[in-house]
C-alpha positions in Angstrom: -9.9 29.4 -12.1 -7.0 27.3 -10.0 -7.8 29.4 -6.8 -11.4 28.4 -7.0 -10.5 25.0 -7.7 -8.5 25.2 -4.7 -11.2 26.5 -2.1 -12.1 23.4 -1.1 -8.6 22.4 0.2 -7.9 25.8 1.4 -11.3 25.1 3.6 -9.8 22.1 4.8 -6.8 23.8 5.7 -8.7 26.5 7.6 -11.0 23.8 9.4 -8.1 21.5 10.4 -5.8 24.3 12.0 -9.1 25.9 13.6 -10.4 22.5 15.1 -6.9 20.3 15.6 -5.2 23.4 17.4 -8.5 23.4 19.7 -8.2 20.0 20.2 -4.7 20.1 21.6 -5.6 23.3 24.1 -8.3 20.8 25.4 -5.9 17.9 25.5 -3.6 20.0 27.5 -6.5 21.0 30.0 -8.0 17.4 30.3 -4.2 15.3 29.6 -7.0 12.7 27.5 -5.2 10.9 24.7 -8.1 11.0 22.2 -8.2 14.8 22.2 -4.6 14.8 22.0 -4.0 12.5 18.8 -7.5 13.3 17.1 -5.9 17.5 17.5 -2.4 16.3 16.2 -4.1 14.4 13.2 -5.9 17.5 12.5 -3.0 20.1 12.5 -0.1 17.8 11.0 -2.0 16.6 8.0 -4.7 19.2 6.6 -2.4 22.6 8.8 0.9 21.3 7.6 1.8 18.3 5.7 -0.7 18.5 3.0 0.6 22.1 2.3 4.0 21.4 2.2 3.9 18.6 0.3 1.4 20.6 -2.5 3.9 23.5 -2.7 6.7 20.8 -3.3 4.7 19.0 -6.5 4.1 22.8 -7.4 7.8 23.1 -7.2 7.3 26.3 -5.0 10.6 27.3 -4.1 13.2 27.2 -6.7 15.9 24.7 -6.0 15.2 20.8 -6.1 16.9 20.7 -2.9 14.5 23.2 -1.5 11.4 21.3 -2.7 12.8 17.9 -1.8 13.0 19.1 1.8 9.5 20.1 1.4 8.7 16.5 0.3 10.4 15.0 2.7 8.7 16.9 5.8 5.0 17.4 4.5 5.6 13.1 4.2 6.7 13.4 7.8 4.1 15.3 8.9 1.4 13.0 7.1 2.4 9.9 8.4 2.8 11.2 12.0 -0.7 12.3 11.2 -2.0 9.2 10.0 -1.1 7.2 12.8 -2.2 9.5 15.6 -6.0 8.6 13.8 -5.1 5.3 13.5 -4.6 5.4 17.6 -7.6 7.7 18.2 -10.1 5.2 16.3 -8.6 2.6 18.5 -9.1 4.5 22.0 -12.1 6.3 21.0 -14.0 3.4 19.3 -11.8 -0.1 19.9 -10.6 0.2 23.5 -9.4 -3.2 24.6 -9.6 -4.6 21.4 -6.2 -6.7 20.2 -7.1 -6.8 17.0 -7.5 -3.1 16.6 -4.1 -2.2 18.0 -2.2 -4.9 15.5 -3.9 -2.9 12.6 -2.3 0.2 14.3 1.3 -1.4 14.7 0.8 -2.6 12.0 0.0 0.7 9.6 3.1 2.0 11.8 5.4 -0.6 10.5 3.8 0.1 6.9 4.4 3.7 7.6 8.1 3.9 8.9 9.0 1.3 6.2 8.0 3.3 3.3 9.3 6.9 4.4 12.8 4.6 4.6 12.4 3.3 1.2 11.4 6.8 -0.6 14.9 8.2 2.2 16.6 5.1 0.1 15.4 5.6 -3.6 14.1 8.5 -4.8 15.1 11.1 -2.0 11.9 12.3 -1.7 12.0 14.1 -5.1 8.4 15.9 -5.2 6.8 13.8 -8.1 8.6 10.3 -7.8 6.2 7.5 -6.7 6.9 3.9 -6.7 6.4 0.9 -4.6 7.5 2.7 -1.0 5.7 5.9 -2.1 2.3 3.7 -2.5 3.0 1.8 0.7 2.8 5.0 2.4 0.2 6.5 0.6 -2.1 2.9 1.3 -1.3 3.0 5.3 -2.3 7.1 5.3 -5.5 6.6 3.3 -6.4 3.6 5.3 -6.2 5.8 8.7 -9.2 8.2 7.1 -11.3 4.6 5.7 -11.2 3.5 9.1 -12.7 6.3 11.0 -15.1 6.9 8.5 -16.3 3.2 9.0 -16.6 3.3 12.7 -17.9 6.7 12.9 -20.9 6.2 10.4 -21.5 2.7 12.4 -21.8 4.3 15.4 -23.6 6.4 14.0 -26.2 3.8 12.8 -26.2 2.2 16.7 -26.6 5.4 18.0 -29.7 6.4 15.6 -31.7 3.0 16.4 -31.0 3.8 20.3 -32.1 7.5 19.8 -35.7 6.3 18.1 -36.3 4.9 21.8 -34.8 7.5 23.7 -31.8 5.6 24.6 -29.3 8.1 22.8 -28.9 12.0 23.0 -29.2 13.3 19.9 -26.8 15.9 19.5 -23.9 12.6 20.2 -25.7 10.5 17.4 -25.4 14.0 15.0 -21.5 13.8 15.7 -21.0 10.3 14.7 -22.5 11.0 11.3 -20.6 14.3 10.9 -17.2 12.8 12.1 -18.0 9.8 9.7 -19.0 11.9 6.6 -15.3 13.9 7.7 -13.0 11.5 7.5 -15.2 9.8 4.6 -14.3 13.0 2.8 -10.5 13.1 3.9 -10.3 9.5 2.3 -12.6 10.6 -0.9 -9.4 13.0 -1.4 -6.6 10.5 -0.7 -8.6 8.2 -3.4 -8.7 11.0 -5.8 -5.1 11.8 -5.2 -4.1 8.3 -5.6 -6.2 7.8 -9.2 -4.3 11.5 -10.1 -1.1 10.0 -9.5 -1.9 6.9 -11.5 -3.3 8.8 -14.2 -1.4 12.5 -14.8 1.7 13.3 -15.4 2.0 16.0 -12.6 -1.0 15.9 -10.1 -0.6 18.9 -8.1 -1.3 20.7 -11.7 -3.9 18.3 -12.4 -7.7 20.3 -13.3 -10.2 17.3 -12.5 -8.2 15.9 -9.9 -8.1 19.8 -8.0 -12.4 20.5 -8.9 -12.7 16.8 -7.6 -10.5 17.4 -4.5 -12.0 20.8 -3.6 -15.4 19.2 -4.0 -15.1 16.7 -1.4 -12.9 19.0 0.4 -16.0 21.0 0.9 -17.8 18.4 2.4 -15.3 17.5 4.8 -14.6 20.9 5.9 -18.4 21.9 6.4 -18.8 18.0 8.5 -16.0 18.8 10.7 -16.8 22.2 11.5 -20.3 21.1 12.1 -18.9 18.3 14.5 -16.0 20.2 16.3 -17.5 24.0 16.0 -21.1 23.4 16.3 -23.0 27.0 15.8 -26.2 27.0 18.5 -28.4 27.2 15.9 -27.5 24.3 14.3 -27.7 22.6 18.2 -31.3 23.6 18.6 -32.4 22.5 15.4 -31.3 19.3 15.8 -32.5 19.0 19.0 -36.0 20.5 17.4 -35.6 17.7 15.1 -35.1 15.0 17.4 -38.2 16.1 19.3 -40.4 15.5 16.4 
């Protein structure tokens, strides 16, 4: 029962190493910043830090110690994550835009300051919280709302433009897919963030794993879709767009 309430995140974790490690060998070729913090996103949060901090709530290995340092680098490894999407949406989407990059300083801030204050007061131990923990956990969710919200509007500029022919259709596709992505990435850090409020131990947590794996799912299919398109699903939509 708890491995297939877990398929969904293990998809994620398949579909973030898959895409976010192709990401970086195409940042390396074309030495673009996008590719390079959308691939580092990708890896640090679904390929490591969601993992490592999962197997510390699950109290994996058997010291405290050992899961603490767990903690403490799957928290790392998230907030690095978080703010390389926080600077992809504002290359990719707000280039030029002051107002954009002061969100991204400050989530940075928000970021650095609460991995200092859980360093100060709970040590990272694997299920305390409080008011540094929830900083954090507010300035990483906020990275996913974001890019959902500019994807999916995109999205809806792109589809008006495409009913005239002024929009390829495969680029319109993407912007939904990447929106409905990161939506889901968010749905999971909401979840999460109602678990924590609401169960004593949410790594062991039933609904909070079916609900997780659910939108986990979702996210996984969108991204593979988006990143790892099959040519099937390229002609169809092109079929599509034609009619």
């Amino acid at each position: 029962m708890q491995g297939l309430l877990g398929l969904g995140a293990l998809a994620m974790i398949a579909t973030d190493a898959m895409v976010g490690v192709r990401l970086l060998f195409l940042a390396w070729r074309t030495r673009e910043l996008p590719e390079a913090t959308l691939g580092v996103a990708f890896v640090l949060l679904g390929a490591i830090g969601y993992p490592l901090a999962t197997a510390a709530r699950r109290e994996l290995l058997p010291t405290e110690a050992g899961n603490t340092a767990l903690m403490a680098a799957g928290l790392l490894a998230q907030n690095v994550a978080c703010l390389a999407m926080y600077l992809n949406t504002v290359w990719t989407f707000r280039a030029g835009a002051r107002s954009a990059r002061a969100l991204a300083g400050a989530a940075a801030v928000c970021l650095a300051a609460s991995y200092a204050g859980q360093a100060a007061t709970t040590r990272f131990a694997p299920h305390a919280t409080g008011l540094a923990y929830y900083l954090g956990l507010a300035a990483r969710s906020g990275a996913f709302a974001w890019a959902a919200y500019e994807g999916l509007r995109c999205y809806a500029r792109a589809r008006r433009r495409l009913r005239i022919g002024l929009a390829d259709a495969v680029v319109t596709n993407r912007f939904l897919l990447f929106g409905l992505g990161t939506a889901g990435v968010f749905a999971a850090f909401a979840i999460f963030w109602l678990g924590q409020l609401t169960t004593a131990n949410v790594g062991e947590s039933t609904w909070v794993l079916a609900a997780t794996s659910a939108v986990g799912i979702v996210s996984a299919v969108a991204t593979c879709l988006a990143f790892l398109p099959p040519a099937a699903y390229l002609r169809w939509i092109g079929a599509r767009a034609a009619r």
